[in-house]
C-alpha positions, 0 to 999 in steps of 0.5 A: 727144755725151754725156749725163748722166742722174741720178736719186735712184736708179740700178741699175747694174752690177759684179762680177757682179750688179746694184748700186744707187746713190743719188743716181746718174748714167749719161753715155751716149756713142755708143750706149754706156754710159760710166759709171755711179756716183755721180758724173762728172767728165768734160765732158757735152753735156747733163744730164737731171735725173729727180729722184725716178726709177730709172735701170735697164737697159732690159727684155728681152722674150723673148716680146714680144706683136706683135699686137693680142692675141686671146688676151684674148677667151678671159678669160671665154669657154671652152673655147678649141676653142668659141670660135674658138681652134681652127679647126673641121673646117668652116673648114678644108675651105674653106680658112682665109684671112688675117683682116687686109690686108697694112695691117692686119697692118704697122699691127699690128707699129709700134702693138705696138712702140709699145706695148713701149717704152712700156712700159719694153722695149727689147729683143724678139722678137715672137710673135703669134697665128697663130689668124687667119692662113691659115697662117704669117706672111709675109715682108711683114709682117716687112719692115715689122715691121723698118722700124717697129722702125728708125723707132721705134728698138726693138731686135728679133730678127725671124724669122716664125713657120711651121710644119708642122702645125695644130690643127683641132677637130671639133663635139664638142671632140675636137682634132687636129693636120693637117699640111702639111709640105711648106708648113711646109718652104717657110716655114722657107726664106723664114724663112732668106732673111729671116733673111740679109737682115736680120740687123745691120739698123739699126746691129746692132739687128735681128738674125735668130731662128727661131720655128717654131710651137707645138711640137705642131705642128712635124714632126722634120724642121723642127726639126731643120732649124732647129736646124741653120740657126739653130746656124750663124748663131749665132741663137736659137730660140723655140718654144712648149712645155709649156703645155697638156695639150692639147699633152701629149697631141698630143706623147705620141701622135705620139712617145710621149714629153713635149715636151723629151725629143723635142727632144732626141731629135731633137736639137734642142735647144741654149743658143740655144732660147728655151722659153715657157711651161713651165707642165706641164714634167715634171722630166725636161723641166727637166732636160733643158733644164739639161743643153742650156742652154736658157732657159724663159721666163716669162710670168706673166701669160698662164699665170695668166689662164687658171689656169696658173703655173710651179710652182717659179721657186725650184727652176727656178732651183736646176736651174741653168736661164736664165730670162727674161721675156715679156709674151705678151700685153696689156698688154705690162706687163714690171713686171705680169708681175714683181710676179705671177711673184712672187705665183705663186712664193710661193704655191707655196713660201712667202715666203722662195721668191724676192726681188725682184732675183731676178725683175728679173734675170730681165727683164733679166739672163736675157733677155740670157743667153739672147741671148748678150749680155753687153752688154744687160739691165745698165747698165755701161761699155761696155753698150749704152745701153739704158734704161728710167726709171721715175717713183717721184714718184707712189708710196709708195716703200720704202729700196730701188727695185727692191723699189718696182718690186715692190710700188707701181710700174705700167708707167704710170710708165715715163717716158723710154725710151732704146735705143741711146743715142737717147731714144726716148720722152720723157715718155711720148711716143713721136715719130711716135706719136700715141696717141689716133689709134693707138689707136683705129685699133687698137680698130677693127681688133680690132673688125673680126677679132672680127666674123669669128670665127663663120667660124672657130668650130666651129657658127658661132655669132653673136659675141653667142654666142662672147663673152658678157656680164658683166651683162646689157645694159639 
C-alpha cells in the first residue's frame, strides 16, 4: 500500500547530498521510500498532510542511551571515583552484584527505546552503564531488548557489552584496572552466540554488533578476537575511547602507548569501529582512525556536562575522518545533541568553523556511513522508509529548515516517527506505550538503584552525602 506524506518542507536526497524541497512529499510503498520530490502522479492509498512540518530522514543513533541514565547523578557530584562511578576496593572484595532484576534491566531497554523514537531516532546501538552491573550485560536482557525493539519497531544493532577488566578505586581516589580475562573471553562468546542468532531479526531490522567495554579495560587478546569475529560477519564494533585522562593514563601504563595507536598495533582496528568519544584523541589517534576508516562518534552533550568537547569537528572532518552522532545519555535528544555540537565547534574555531547541514549529515549521513548502509540516513527512492517529521507550527522558522532545526526546534517537536514504512509514533504517541504509567515506573526504578549506591561508593557514605543539594531543604 502506498502512502503519501507532505509537508511544507521535505529534505531529500540527490546526487550525493541532501537537497531540500518546498511544498514536498514523500509516498512510501513497501517499507521503502518510492518517491521523493514536489510532486506525485501516481495512485496513493492514503495521504498524510503535515502542513507546517519537515519530512527528514529518520536519525542514526550510534551511541543510543538503553538505560535509565546514571551518569546524570555525577552533574553536580564529583569526583565520579567519591560518588559510586567507580567500584571501591571494598565492594569488590565482596563481590559486585546486579543492582536491578532481570524485569528491571528488560523494563529498562523497551521504555529507552520508547524514548529514541520519541525522540526522532530510528536507527540505534544501544550502551549502557555497566557501573551497576556485576559484570557485563547478559544475554536475557538482550533477548528482550530484541523482542521490545520488534514490538515497538526500532530499528537496532544488538550485541552486550563484555569485557576483561574493570576499574576499582581505593579511599584516596587512586583508580586501577583489575582484570578477569578468562570472564571477559566467556562473555565475548555468548556475545557471538548471540549475535548469530539474532542477526536479520524483524524483517532486517536487527542486526548483530560487537560492544566490548571501555577500552582501558579490554586485554590485546579480546579485541583482537572481536575484531576478527566481527570482520567476518560484516558487524560494526563500538568501543569507548579517548574520553578521559583517566583512560589516558591506564592505557599509556599497561602499553605505553595512547588508545588508537594500540588498536592498531594490535590490529584491531577497521572501517567497521564505531570510536565515541574522542574528546582527548591525540593527532596521531585521528590519523590513525583516517587511515583505518574508522567512524568517531560524537556525543556532544554527555562531553560537555562534564566539561569536555571535541576540539575541532571542522579539522576532524578536513582529516577525511566519518563522523556520527550519539546521544549517551538523557535525554536522548538527537536535535540537543546537534544545536550543542554546533555551539562547542564555534567556539573553538570561529562561526565560519561549521554550518548547520554539516551537523545534520553527521546525525544522519555519518551514522549510516559507519554501518555500511546506503540505504539508511537519506530519504531516496529505493531507501529505506525511515522517517522522522518534526513540527515547525509552534516555532520561529528561518528560509531554511534544517537551520530551524539549529536554532529553534527541540525534540518535543518530534511529531510522527515512521520506520520501515510503519508509523510507529503518531502525534507524539507510541502504541503500547502509556507515557505516564512508563514513566513513573521508571522514576521508581532509578529511585530504587539510587538507594544503593552507598554499597558501591568508596566509605559508603549515605545517599544525602554522595548527592548533595542545590539549596538547602526548608
Amino acid at each position: 500500500m502506498r502512502v503519501k506524506l507532505t509537508a511544507r518542507w521535505v529534505v531529500g536526497f540527490e546526487g550525493g547530498s541532501h537537497v531540500v524541497f518546498e511544498q514536498g512529499c514523500v509516498v512510501i510503498e513497501g517499507g521503502r521510500v518510492l518517491h521523493v520530490g514536489r510532486g506525485f502522479e501516481g495512485e496513493v492509498a492514503e495521504v498524510v498532510a503535515y502542513g507546517e512540518a519537515v519530512i527528514c530522514p529518520g536519525f542514526v543513533d550510534l551511541d543510543a542511551l538503553s538505560d535509565l541514565d546514571t551518569t546524570i547523578l555525577g552533574y553536580d557530584n564529583g569526583p565520579a571515583w567519591k560518588k559510586g562511578r567507580v567500584w571501591p576496593e571494598s565492594y569488590v572484595a565482596v563481590g559486585p552484584r546486579e543492582m536491578y532484576s532481570v524485569e528491571e534491566l528488560a523494563f529498562q531497554k523497551r521504555f529507552a527505546f520508547a524514548q529514541l523514537i520519541r525522540n526522532g531516532i530510528t536507527t540505534a546501538l544501544p550502551i549502557a552503564s555497566l557501573f551497576y552491573r556485576e559484570w557485563g550485560e547478559t544475554i536475557a536482557e538482550f533477548d528482550a531488548a530484541a523482542t521490545a525493539a520488534e514490538e515497538l519497531g526500532l530499528r537496532v544493532y544488538l550485541g552486550p557489552a563484555y569485557r576483561t577488566g574493570g576499574q576499582v578505586t581505593d579511599d584516596s581516589g587512586n583508580i586501577r584496572a583489575v582484570y578477569d580475562e578468562e570472564r571477559g573471553l566467556k562473555g565475548l562468546d555468548e556475545a557471538v552466540a548471540f549475535a548469530d542468532r539474532i542477526d536479520g531479526m524483524a524483517g532486517g531490522r536487527i542486526r548483530a554488533m560487537f560492544a566490548p567495554d571501555r577500552i582501558e579495560t579490554c586485554t590485546e587478546t579480546l579485541l583482537q578476537r572481536t575484531h576478527a569475529i566481527a570482520a567476518e560477519m560484516g558487524a560494526p564494533v563500538r568501543q569507548h575511547c579517548c574520553q578521559s585522562p583517566v583512560e589516558l593514563r591506564l592505557v599509556a601504563e599497561q602499553h605505553g602507548t595512547t588508545p588508537i595507536d594500540w588498536l592498531a598495533r594490535i590490529g584491531a582496528l577497521g572501517s567497521n569501529w564505531l570510536l565515541p568519544h574522542g574528546t582527548h584523541a591525540s593527532d596521531r589517534d585521528l590519523a590513525l582512525m583516517a587511515e583505518h576508516g574508522a567512524t568517531l562518534v560524537h556525543c556532544p552533550l554527555v562531553s560537555a556536562r562534564h566539561g569536555g568537547m571535541l576540539r575541532s569537528f571542522p579539522k576532524v572532518r578536513a582529516q577525511g575522518i566519518n563522523i556520527g552522532l550519539g546521544t549517551d545519555t538523557w535525554p536522548p535528544d538527537m536535535l540537543l545533541n546537534m544545536q550543542l555540537g554546533m555551539m562547542m565547534a564555534r567556539m573553538v574555531e570561529g562561526i565560519d568553523a561549521i554550518r548547520s547541514e554539516e551537523m545534520f549529515d553527521a546525525a544522519t549521513l555519518g551514522g549510516a556511513r559507519a554501518l555500511g548502509r546506503d540505504d539508511l540516513g537519506r530519504l531516496a527512492p529505493g531507501a529505506r522508509a525511515d522517517i522522522t517529521v518534526v513540527d515547525l507550527s509552534r516555532t520561529l522558522q528561518v528560509p531554511d529548515p534544517v537551520q530551524t532545526l539549529m536554532t529553534s526546534a527541540s525534540a518535543r517537536d518530534v511529531r510522527d516517527v515512521w520506520i520501515d514504512g510503519r508509523r510507529v509514533m503518531t502525534d507524539g504517541a507510541i502504541p503500547g506505550f502509556d507515557e505516564t504509567v512508563e514513566m513513573t515506573r521508571a522514576q521508581a526504578q532509578f529511585d530504587h538503584v539510587i538507594a544503593q549506591y552507598p554499597d558501591r561508593t568508596t566509605g559508603h557514605p549515605p545517599v544525602s552525602e554522595i548527592f548533595s543539594a542545590s539549596y538547602r531543604r526548608a
